[in-house]
N, C-alpha and C positions, 0 to 999 in steps of 0.2 A: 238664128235670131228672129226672123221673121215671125217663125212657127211657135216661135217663145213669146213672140209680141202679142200674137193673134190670141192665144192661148189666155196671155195673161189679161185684155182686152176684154174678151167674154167672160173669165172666170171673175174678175172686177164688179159686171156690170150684176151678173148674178148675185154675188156676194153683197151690193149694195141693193138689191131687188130685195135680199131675204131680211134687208133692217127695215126697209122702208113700206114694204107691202104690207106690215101689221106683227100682231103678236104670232098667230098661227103661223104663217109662213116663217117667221123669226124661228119657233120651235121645231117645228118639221124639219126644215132645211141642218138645221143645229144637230137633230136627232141621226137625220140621215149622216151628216158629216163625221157624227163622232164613231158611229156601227162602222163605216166602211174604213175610215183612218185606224180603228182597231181590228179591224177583218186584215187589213196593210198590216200594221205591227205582229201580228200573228202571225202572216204570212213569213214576214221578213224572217222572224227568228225561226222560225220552221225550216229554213235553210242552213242553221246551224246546227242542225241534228235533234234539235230538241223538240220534242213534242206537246205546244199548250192546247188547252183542253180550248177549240177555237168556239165550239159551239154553245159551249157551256159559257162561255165567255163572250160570244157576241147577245146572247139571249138576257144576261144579267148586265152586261154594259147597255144596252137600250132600257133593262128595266132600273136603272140606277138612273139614266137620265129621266127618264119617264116621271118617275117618282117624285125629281129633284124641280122638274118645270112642275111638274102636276101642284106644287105646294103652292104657286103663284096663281094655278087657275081654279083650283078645286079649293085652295083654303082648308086643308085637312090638317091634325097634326102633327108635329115633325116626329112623331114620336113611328107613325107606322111606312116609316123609313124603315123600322127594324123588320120590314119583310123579307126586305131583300138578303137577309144575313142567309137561311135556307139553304138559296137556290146559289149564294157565291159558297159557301162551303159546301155546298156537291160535289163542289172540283175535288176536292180530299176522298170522296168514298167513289169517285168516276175512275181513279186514278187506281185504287186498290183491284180494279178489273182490268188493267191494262200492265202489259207484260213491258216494263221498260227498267233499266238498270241503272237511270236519274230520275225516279218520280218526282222527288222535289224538287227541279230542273225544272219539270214540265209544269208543277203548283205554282212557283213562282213566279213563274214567269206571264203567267196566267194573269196572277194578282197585278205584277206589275204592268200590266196593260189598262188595269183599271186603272192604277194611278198616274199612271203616264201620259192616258189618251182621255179615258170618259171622265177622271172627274176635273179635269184642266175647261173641258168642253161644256161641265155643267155650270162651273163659274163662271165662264166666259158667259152662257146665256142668262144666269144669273143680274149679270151689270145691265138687263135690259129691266130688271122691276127693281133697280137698286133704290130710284129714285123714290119710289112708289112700289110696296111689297106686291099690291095688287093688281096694280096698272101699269100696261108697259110704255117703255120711255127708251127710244132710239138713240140720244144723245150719248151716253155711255160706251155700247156695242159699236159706234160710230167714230166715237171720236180714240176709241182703242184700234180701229184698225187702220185708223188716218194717222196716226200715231207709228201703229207700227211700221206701215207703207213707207212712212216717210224717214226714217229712220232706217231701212233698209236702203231706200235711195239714197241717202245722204251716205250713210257709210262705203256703199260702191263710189258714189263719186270722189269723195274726199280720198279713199285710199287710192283710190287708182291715180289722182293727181298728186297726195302728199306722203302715201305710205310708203313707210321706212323702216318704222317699229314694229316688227312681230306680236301678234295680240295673244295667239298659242299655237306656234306652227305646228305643235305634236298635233295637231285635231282640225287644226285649218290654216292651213301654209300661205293662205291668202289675207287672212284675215290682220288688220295694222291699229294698232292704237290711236293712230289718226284719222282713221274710219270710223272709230267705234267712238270719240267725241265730235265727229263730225256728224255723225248719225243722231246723236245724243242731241246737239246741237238745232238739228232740221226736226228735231222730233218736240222740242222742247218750242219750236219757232210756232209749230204746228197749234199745238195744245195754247201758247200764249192767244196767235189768233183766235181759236174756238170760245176764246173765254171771253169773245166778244161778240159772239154767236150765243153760245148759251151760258147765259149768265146766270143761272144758279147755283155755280159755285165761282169763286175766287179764283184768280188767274195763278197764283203759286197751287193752287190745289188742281189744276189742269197741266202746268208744268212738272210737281212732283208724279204725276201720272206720266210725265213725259219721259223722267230719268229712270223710272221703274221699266218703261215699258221697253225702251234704249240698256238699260241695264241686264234683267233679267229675259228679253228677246235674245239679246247675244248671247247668251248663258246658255238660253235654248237650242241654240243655232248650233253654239258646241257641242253639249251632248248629245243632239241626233246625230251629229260629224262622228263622235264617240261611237253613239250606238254600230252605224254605217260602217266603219272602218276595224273595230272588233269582230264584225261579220264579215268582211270584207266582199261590200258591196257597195257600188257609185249612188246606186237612188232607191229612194225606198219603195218605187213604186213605178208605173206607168200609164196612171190612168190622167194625168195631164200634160200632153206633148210638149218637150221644151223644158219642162219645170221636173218632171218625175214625177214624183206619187207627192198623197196629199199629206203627210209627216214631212218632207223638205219644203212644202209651202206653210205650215202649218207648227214646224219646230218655235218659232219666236212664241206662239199662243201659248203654246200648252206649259210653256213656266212663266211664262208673265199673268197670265188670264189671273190663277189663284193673289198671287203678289198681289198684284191689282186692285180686285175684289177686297184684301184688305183691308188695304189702306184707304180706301175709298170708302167703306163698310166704318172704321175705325173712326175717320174723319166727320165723319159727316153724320155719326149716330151716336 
């Protein structure tokens, strides 16, 4: 616990450094997080005998993020997005040189790291020019991860004091439907506050961010438990003592961020 304290202490203070320091450090830090959480998801399934094409895949998941910030700083149009089509379908003609008896196994699975890790990671950095295509704006990126924190806290505490109801034991034995409105609950407390911080939007439009984010973060939480236990392995990683790798700290984003980004996108334009 300790080492789980310390760990998550520093990684906090970091993680609030990369909103608050500016747009560049927002992006960098963003860029770096999403290459090495897909370096992780590579890895992880690489354990399962299957072979993604990693480098082929960490080179087009940077350029896909690249691309996707570059539209907010460069102002170019969305149109030469279709670069990257190229260099993601290489995986198909990289794959006819390698000697393996599932290639589509290994293309898939390829694919599914873009969608699972890099572009979860592009929306997420996305809600920082939401406000402003141009200009970035901390509020968003900010109040999604005070949202989620909190909602994470709130469901440990509430389960561990009122859980009874299994939420999906096949995928998390821990996991209690008294947690998951109590989370729901701290998350929604959260976002009502902010809407007295920042008040350019409406406080049911920070609260429906709250049930989304309470909603689809658990959703996340289960299928990395999914992904985890079809491979049958405890953490996806070890590059943060206490916590595992950064897909178990990172599962609630990568299906709420898109959600998110919707309805927020929908709302408000």
């Amino acid at each position: 616990m300790k080492t789980r304290a310390i760990t998550a202490f520093f990684f906090t203070i970091v993680m609030l450094g990369s909103i608050f320091l500016g747009s560049y450090t927002f992006s960098v830090f963003y860029l770096v997080l999403s290459v090495l959480s897909l370096f992780e998801f590579y890895k992880l399934i690489k354990n399962s005998g299957i072979r993604p094409h990693r480098n082929i895949g960490l080179i087009a998941g940077a350029l896909i993020f690249l691309m996707a910030a570059g539209l907010h700083y460069l102002k170019y149009d969305v149109k030469y997005l279709l670069l990257c089509i190229p260099l993601i379908f290489s995986v198909f003609i990289s794959e006819l040189y390698k000697k393996n008896k599932i290639p589509f196994a290994n293309i898939s699975y390829t694919f599914v790291g873009f969608v699972y890790v890099t572009i979860p990671f592009c929306f997420f950095h996305a809600l920082g020019f939401l406000k402003d295509w141009n200009e970035y704006n901390f509020h968003f990126p900010l109040a999604f991860l005070l949202m989620l924190w909190a909602n994470d806290t709130g469901a440990y505490l509430f389960g561990v004091k009122y859980g009874k109801r299994k939420l999906f034991e096949r995928h998390s034995p821990k996991k209690s439907w008294e947690g998951f409105f109590g989370g729901m609950f701290t998350s929604v407390l959260v976002g009502f506050a902010l809407s007295f911080i920042f008040t350019e939007s409406h406080a049911w439009v920070w609260a429906g961010m709250a049930v989304l984010i309470a909603s689809f973060g658990t959703l996340g939480d289960l299928v990395e438990s999914m992904l985890k236990r079809s491979l049958d392995t405890k953490d996806s990683g070890g590059l943060l003592p206490g916590h595992g790798g950064l897909l178990d700290r990172f599962d609630g984003l990568l299906l709420a961020a898109p959600v998110v980004y919707a309805y927020l996108y929908l709302i408000l334009y």
